[in-house]
C-alpha positions in Angstrom: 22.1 29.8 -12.5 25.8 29.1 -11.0 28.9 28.5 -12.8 28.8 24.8 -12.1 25.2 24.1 -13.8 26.1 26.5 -16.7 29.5 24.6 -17.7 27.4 21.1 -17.0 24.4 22.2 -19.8 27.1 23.2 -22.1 28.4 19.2 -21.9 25.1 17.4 -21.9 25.0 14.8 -24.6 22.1 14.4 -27.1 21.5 10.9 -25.9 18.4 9.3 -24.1 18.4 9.5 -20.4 17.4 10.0 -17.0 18.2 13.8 -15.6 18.2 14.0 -11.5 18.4 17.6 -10.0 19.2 18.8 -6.5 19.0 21.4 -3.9 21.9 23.3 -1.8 22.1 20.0 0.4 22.4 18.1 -1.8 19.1 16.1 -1.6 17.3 15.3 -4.7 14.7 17.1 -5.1 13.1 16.0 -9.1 13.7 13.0 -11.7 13.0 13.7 -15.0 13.7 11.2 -18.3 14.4 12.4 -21.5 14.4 11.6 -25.2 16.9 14.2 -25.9 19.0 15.4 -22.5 20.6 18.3 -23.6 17.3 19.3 -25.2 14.8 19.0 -22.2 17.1 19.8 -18.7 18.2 23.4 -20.8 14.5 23.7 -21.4 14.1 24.5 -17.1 17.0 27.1 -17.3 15.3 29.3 -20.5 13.9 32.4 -20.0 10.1 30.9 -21.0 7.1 31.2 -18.8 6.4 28.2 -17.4 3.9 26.8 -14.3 4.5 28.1 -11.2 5.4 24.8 -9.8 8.1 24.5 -11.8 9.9 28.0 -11.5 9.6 26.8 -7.5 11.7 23.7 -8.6 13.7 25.3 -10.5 14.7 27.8 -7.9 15.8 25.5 -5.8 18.2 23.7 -8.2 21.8 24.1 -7.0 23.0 21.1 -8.9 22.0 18.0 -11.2 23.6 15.0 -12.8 22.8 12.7 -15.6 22.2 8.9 -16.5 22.5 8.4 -20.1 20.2 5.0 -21.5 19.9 3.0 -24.3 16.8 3.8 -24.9 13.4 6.6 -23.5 11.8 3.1 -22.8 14.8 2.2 -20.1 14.7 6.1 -19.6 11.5 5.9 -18.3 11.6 2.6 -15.9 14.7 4.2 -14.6 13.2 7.4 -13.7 10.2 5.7 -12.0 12.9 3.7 -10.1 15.1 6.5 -9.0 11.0 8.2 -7.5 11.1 5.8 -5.4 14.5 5.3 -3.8 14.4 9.1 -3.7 10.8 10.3 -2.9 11.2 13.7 -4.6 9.6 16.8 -3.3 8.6 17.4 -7.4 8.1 14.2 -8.4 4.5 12.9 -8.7 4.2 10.6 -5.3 0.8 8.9 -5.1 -0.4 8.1 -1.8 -3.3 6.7 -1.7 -4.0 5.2 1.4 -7.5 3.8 0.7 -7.0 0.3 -0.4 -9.8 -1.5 -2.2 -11.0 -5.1 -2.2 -10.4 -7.5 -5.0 -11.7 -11.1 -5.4 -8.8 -13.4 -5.9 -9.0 -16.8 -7.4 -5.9 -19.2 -7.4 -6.5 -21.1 -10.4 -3.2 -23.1 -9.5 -5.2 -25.3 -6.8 -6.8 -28.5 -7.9 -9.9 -27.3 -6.4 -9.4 -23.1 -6.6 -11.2 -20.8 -4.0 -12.7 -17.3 -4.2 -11.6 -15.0 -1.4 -11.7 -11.5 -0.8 -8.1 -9.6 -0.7 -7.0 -6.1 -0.5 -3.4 -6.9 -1.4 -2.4 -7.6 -4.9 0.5 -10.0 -5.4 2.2 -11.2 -9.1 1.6 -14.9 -7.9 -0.3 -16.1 -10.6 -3.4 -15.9 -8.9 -6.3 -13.3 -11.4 -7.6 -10.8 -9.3 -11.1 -9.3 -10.2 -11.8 -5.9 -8.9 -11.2 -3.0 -7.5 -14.5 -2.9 -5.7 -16.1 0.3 -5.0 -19.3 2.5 -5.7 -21.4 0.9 -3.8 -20.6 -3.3 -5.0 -19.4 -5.0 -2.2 -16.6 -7.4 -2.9 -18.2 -9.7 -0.5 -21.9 -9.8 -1.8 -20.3 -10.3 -5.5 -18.4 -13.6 -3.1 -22.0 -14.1 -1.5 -23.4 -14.7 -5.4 -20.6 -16.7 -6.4 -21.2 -19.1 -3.6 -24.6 -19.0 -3.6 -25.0 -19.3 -7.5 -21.7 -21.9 -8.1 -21.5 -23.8 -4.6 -17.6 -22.7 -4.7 -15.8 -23.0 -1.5 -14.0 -19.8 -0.2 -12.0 -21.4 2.5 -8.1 -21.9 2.4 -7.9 -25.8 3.6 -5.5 -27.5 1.5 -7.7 -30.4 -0.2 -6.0 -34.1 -0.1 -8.0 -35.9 -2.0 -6.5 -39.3 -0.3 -7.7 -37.5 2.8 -11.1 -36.3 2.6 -11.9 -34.1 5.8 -15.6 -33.9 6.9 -18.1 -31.1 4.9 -18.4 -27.8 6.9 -21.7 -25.8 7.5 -20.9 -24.1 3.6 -22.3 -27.7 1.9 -25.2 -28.0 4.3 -26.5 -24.7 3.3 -26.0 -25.2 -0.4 -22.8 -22.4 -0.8 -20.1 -25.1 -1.4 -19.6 -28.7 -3.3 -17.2 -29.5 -0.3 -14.9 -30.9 -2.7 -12.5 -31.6 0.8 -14.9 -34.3 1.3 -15.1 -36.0 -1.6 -18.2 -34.8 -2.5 -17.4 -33.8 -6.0 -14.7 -34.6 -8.4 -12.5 -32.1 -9.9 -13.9 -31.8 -13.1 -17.5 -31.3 -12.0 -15.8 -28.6 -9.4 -13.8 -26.8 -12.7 -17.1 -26.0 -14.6 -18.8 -24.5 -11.6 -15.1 -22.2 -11.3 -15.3 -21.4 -15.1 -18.8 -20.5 -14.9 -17.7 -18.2 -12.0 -15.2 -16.5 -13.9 -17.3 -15.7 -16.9 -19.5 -13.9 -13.8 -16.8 -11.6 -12.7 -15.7 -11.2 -16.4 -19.3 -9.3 -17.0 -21.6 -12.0 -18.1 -25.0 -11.6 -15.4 -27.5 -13.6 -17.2 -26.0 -17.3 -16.6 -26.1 -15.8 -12.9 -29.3 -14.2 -13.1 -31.0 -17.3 -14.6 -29.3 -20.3 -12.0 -30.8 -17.8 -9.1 -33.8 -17.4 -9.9 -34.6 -21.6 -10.6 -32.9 -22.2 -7.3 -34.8 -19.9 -5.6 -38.6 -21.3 -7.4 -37.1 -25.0 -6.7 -36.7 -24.0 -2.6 -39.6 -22.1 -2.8 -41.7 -25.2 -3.8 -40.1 -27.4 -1.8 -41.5 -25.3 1.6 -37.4 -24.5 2.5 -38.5 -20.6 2.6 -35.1 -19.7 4.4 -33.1 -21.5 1.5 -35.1 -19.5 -0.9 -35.4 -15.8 0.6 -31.0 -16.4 0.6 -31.6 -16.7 -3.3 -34.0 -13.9 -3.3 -31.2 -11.7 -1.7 -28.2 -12.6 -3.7 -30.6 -11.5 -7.1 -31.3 -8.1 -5.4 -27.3 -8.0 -5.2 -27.6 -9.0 -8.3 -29.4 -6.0 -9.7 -26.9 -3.8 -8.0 -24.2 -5.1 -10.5 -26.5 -4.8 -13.3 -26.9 -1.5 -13.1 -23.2 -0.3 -13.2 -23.1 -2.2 -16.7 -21.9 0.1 -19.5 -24.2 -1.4 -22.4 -21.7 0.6 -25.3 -18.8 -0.7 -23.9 -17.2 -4.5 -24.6 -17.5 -6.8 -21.7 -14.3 -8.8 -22.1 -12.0 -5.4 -22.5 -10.7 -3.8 -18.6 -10.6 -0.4 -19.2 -9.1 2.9 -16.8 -10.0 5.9 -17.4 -7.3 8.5 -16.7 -7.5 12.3 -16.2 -5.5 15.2 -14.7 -5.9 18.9 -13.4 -3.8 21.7 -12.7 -4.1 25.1 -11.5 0.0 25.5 -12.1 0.6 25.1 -8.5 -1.6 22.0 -7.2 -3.0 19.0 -9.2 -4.9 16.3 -8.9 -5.7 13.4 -10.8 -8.9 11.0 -11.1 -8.8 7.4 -12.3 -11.9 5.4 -13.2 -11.9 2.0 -13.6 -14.8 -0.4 -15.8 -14.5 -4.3 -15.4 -16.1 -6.3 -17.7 -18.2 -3.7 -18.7 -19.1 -2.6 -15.4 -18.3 0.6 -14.0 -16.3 0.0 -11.0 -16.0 3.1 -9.3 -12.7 5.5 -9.2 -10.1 7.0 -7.1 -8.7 10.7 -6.8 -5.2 11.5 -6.1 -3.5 14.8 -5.3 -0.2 15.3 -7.3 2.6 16.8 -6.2 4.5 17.8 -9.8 6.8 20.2 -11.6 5.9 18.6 -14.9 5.6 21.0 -17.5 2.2 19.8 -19.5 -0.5 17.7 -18.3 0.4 15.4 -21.0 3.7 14.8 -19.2 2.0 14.7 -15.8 -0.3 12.0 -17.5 3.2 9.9 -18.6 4.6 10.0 -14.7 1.5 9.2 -13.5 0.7 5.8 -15.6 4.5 4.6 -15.3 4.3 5.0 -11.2 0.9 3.5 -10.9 1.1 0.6 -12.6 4.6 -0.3 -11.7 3.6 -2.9 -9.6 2.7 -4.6 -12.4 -0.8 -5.4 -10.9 -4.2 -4.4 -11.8 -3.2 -3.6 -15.7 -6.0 -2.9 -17.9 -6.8 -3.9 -21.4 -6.7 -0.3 -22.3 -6.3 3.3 -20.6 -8.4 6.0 -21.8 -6.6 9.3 -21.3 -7.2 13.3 -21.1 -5.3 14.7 -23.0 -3.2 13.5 -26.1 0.3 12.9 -25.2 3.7 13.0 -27.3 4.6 9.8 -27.9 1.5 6.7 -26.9 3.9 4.6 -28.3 6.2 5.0 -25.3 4.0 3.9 -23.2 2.7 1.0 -24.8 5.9 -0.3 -25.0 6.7 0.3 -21.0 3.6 -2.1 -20.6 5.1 -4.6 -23.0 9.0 -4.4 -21.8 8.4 -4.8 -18.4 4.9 -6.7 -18.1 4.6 -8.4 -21.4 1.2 -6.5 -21.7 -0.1 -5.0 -24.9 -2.2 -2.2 -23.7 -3.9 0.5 -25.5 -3.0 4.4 -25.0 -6.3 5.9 -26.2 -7.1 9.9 -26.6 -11.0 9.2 -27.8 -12.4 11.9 -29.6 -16.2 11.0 -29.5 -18.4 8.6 -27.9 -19.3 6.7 -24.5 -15.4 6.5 -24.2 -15.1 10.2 -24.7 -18.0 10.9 -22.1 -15.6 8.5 -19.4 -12.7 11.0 -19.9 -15.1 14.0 -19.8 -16.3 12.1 -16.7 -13.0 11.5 -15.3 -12.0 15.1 -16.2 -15.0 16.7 -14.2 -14.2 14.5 -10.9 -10.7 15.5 -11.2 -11.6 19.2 -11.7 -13.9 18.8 -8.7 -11.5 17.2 -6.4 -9.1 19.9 -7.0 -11.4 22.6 -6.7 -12.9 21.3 -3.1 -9.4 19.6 -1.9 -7.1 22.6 -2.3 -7.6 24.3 1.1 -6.6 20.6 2.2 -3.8 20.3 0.4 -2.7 24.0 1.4 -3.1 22.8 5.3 -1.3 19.4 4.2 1.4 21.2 3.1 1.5 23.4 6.2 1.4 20.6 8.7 4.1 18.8 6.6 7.2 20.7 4.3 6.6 23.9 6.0 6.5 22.4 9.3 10.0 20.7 8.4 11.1 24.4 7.6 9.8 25.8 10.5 11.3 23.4 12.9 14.9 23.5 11.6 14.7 27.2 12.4 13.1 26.9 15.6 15.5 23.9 17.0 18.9 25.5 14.8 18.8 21.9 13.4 22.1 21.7 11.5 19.8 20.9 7.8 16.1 20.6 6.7 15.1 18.0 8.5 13.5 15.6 5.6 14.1 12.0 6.8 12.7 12.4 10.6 13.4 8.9 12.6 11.3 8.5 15.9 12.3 5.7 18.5 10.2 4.2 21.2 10.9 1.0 23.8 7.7 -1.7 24.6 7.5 -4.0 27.0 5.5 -5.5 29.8 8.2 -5.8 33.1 11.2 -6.5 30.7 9.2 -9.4 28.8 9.3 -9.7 25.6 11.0 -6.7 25.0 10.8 -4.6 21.3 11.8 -2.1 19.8 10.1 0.7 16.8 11.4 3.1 14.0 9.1 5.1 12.4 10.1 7.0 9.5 8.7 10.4 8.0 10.0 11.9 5.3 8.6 15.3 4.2 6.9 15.6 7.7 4.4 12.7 6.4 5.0 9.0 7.4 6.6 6.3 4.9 5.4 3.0 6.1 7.9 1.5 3.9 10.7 2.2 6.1 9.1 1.3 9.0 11.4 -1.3 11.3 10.8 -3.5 13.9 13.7 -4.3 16.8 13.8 -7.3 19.0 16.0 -6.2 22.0 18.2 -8.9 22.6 21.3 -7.5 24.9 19.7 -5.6 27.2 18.3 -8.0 31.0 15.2 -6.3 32.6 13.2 -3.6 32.4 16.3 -1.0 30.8 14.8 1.6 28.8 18.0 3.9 28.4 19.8 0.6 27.4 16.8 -0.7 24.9 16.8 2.7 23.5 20.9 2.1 23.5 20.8 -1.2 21.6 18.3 -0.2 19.0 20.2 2.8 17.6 23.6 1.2 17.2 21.7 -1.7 15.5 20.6 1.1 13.6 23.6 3.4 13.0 25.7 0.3 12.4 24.3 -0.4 8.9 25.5 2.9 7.6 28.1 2.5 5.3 26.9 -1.6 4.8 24.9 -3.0 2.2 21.9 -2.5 3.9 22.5 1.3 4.4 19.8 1.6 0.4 16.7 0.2 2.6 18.3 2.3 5.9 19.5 5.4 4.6 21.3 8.3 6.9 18.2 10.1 8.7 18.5 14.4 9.1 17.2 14.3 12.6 16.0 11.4 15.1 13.5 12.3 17.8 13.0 10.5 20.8 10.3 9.8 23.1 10.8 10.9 26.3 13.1 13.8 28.2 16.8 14.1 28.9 17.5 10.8 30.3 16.6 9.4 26.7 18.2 12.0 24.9 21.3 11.3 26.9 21.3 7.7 26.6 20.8 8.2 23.1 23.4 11.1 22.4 25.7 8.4 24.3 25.7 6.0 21.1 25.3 9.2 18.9 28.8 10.4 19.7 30.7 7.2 18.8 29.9 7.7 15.2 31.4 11.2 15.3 31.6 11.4 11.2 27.7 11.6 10.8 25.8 14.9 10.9 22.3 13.8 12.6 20.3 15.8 14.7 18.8 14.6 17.7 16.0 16.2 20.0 13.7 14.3 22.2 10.0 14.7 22.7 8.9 14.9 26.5 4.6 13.7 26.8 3.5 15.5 30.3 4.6 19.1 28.8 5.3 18.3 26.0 8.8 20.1 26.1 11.1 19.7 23.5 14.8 18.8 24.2 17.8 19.1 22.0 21.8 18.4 22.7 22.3 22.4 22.7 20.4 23.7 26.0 20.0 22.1 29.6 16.6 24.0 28.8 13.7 22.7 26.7 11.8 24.5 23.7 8.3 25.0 24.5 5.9 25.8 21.4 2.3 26.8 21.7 0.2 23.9 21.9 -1.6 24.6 18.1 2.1 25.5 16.2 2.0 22.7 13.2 5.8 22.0 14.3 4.5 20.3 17.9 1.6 19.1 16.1 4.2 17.3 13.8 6.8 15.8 16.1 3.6 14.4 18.2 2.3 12.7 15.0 5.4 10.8 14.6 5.7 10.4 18.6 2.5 8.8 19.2 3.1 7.0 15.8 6.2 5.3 17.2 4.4 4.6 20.3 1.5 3.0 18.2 3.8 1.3 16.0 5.8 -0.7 19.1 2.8 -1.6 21.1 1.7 -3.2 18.2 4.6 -5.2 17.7 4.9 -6.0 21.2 1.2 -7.2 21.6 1.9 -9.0 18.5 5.5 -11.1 20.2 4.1 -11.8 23.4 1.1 -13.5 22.0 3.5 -15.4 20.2 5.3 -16.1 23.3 2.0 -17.2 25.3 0.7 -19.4 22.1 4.1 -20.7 22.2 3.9 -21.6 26.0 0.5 -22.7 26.1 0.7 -25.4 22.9 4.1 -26.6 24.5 1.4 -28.3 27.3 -0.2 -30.1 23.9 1.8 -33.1 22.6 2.6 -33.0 19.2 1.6 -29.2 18.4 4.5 -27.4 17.4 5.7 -24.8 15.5 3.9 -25.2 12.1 1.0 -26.5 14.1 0.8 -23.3 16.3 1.7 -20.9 13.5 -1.2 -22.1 11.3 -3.3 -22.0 14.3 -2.5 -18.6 14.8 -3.3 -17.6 11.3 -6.5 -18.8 11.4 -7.7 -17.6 14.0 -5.4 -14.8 15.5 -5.8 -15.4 19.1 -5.4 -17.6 21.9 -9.1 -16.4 23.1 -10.4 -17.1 19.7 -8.9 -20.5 19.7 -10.4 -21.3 23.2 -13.7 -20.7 21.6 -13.4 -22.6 18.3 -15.7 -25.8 17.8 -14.0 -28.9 16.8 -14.7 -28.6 13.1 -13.5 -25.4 13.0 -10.2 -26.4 14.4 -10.0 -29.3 12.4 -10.0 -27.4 9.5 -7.1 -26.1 10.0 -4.2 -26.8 7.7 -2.3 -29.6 9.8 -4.7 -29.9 13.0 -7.4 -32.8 12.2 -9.9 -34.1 13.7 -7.8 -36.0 16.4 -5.2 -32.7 17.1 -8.5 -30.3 17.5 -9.9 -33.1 20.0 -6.8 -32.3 22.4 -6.7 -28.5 21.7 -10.6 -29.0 23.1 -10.2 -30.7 25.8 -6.9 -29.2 27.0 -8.4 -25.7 26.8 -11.8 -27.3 29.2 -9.5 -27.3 32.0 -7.6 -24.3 30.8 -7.1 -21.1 33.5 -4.8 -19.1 31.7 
């Protein structure tokens, strides 16, 4: 412990607060909150035994500072705040990739839809879900529509303007409300009949199937009938993830952590309506002390979003204060929810359930998470030693150029940040200086654009990188180190990544660094190589189709922009367009029967 951080315990006030500690460059490497500061930051410099996690932390602490709050409940919306500017290397930082469907209803329509999402928005639409463990989100839509005749379509319904009924109403799976078919209030019991279906009730369901399905059956329309005879076997699917102990109208998550004092992992289950969704596992990367604490960090990042909050969360282990956390739902989500530590019964077997997956995942996952951290942090390390990078590396920025003969020129970032990407901070460039086919000068443009907003007020969402890597060999580096040099006051590395070789390049040496073709540190700097390739290519694809749509429609009279845009949305392609049918195009929002009668008959005598 140095001089500095002695004298600074010695000060630290007795208030609530948010403490945030850093390394020898400064970079901050853990967020903590605190009911009492001066009571919990002297707590990492005692003598005690404590996990092994957080001795590494703590060895690594050259420095810290303090935010004093009014109160552990901003404490603790600050801390989760400050994770996420900062990404911590102790903090817990959940990344799970795998995102799960949801059925989404906006109930702010005259006539609301059912569609399957994986993105969760605070719109005011309810969100049913997540889906996993074998229910598919789509089958549950399948019943809906089957059961309810609910449309799942996005057309914007004009009731002035009824539009004609699409293949849905002739194959009883939608009212067509679009066409006037039914009125709103007729359309609203079918939608709250619906709801009471995701919300756990099966029998209403159950029962409207199986009539349907006897009706077809004697009216000889055996097609009709087998679709009915489907959705019930979907049916019983559902049924059988139905908890019978637990209440149907109360969303539960089941939480529960594991730690072997160096790697941890966490398990979350989730029960809708009574039925038992399915769950996720998560490896944590923490220096909290307890699992009880690691249980706090983990429920105030999760559910930050303020999305997917249950009636209740069932946890693992007791923690200090449930009341804390209950009022974190309530503060910033105007949610009561329920901290429960049950003791006995089905709700005890979900957390011993919960507890066993988590023990599991951590138990078969910790070789992974060992080679994770190999190809990642200790890659980082290796590579500032290797290259005599001027600092660790943590915020890598890769740079690449796309274009097809000069056209519709772009340009990528791609951001890792620990040796692992952070889509976040992805950005997209749109060269717009450069004439031709100029890759030293794309390149050129892109990173003063970039360097520029250092020192701006967009430098919080573009924040000074340790080292940028660019594809290519000592031209780009050049061209690069060219722009580099005019901001003399900023200490970034540069290097560039060469493909046929793969021979590393840096502003030190004429010669380049070759590393053995399985060293993580090449495996690393290709990752974010081919990532920044992957990353412009798709950006590019994605303007010149814009470019041709644009082109193309301009030949149309009377399509334009909001015409094209909505065109494009619906059916992503100009190819796909070409080979919609007339009532498929004049379902589109804007389009009409008369529009998607010239978009057909221009695209007849169509070569492009």
């Amino acid at each position: 412990m140095n001089e500095n951080i002695e004298k600074k315990l010695s000060m630290l006030p007795d208030s609530p607060g948010v403490y945030v500690m850093l390394n020898s460059e400064k970079t901050v490497i853990y967020v903590g909150k605190a009911k009492v500061l001066k009571n919990r930051v002297r707590q990492y410099f005692h003598l005690s035994k404590k996990p092994e996690k957080v001795m590494a932390m703590v060895a690594n602490i050259d420095d810290f500072y303090y935010i004093i709050t009014n109160s552990e409940i901003d404490a603790l919306s600050l801390e989760n705040n400050l994770i996420k500017k900062y990404k911590p290397r102790y903090n817990i930082l959940l990344k799970d990739d795998k995102t799960y469907p949801y059925i989404k209803v906006n109930l702010k329509e005259n006539f609301p839809s059912f569609s399957v999402t994986r993105k969760i928005r605070r719109d005011g639409a309810k969100y049913f879900g997540p889906f996993m463990g074998g229910v598919s989100a789509n089958e549950t839509l399948e019943i809906i529509n089957t059961a309810f005749m609910t449309r799942s379509c996005a057309i914007k319904i004009d009731v002035q303007k009824p539009k004609k009924e699409c293949l849905n109403y002739h194959i009883k799976k939608c009212l067509a409300p679009c066409s006037g078919r039914c009125d709103r209030a007729e359309y609203m019991q079918r939608v709250n009949s619906a709801l009471d279906f995701l919300s756990g009730n099966d029998d209403t369901v159950e029962q409207i199937l199986k009539e349907k399905m006897f009706k077809f059956s004697a009216l000889e329309e055996f097609e009709i009938a087998m679709n009915f005879r489907e959705r019930l076997k979907m049916l019983e699917k559902i049924k059988l993830k139905r908890i019978t102990a637990l209440n149907k109208f109360v969303d539960i998550d089941v939480l529960a952590v594991s730690t072997n004092g160096v790697y941890s992992s966490a398990n979350l289950l989730f029960t809708r309506g009574g039925r038992m969704q399915g769950g996720k596992n998560f490896a944590l990367e923490d220096a909290s002390e307890t699992e009880s604490e690691m249980i706090i960090s983990f429920i105030s990042q999760y559910y930050s979003s303020g999305v997917e909050i249950p009636d209740e969360i069932l946890i693992s282990e007791e923690i200090t204060d449930n009341r804390l956390i209950a009022e974190y739902f309530k503060v910033n989500f105007g949610k009561t929810v329920a901290i429960t530590h049950p003791e006995r019964g089905i709700k005890r077997q979900l957390v011993d359930m919960a507890k066993k997956n988590a023990e599991d995942y951590l138990e078969k996952e910790i070789d992974r998470i060992k080679h994770k951290d190999d190809m990642t942090r200790a890659a980082c390390e290796k590579l500032k030693k290797v290259l005599s990078l001027k600092k660790y590396p943590r915020r890598m920025e890769c740079y690449d150029i796309s274009h097809i003969s000069g056209v519709d020129k772009v340009g990528s970032m791609v951001v890792f940040i620990d040796g692992e990407p952070d889509k976040t901070s992805y950005r997209r460039f749109k060269i717009k200086t450069v004439e031709g086919s100029d890759d030293f000068a794309c390149l050129q443009e892109v990173l003063k654009r970039r360097l520029d907003k250092l020192g701006t007020s967009e430098e919080e969402n573009f924040p000074m990188p340790d080292l940028i890597v660019i594809d290519g060999g000592k031209g780009q580096l050049s061209s690069v180190k060219e722009i580099l040099d005019g901001y003399p006051n900023l200490k970034i590395d540069l290097i560039s990544l060469a493909k046929q070789q793969e021979e590393i390049f840096t502003e030190h040496s004429q010669d380049p660094v070759v590393l053995p073709r399985r060293e993580y540190v090449l495996k690393m700097l290709q990752r974010i190589r081919d990532e920044a390739h992957r990353f412009a290519i798709t950006y590019h694809k994605a303007t010149h189709q814009k470019t041709n749509l644009k082109s193309v429609f301009e030949q149309i009279d009377g399509i334009g922009a909001k015409k094209r845009k909505a065109l494009l949305d619906r059916f992503g392609s100009i190819e796909n367009i070409k080979r919609a049918s007339l009532e498929q195009l004049a379902q589109v929002d804007g389009i009409g029967a008369t529009y998607a009668k010239k978009i057909k008959e221009f695209f007849t005598d169509y070569e492009g």
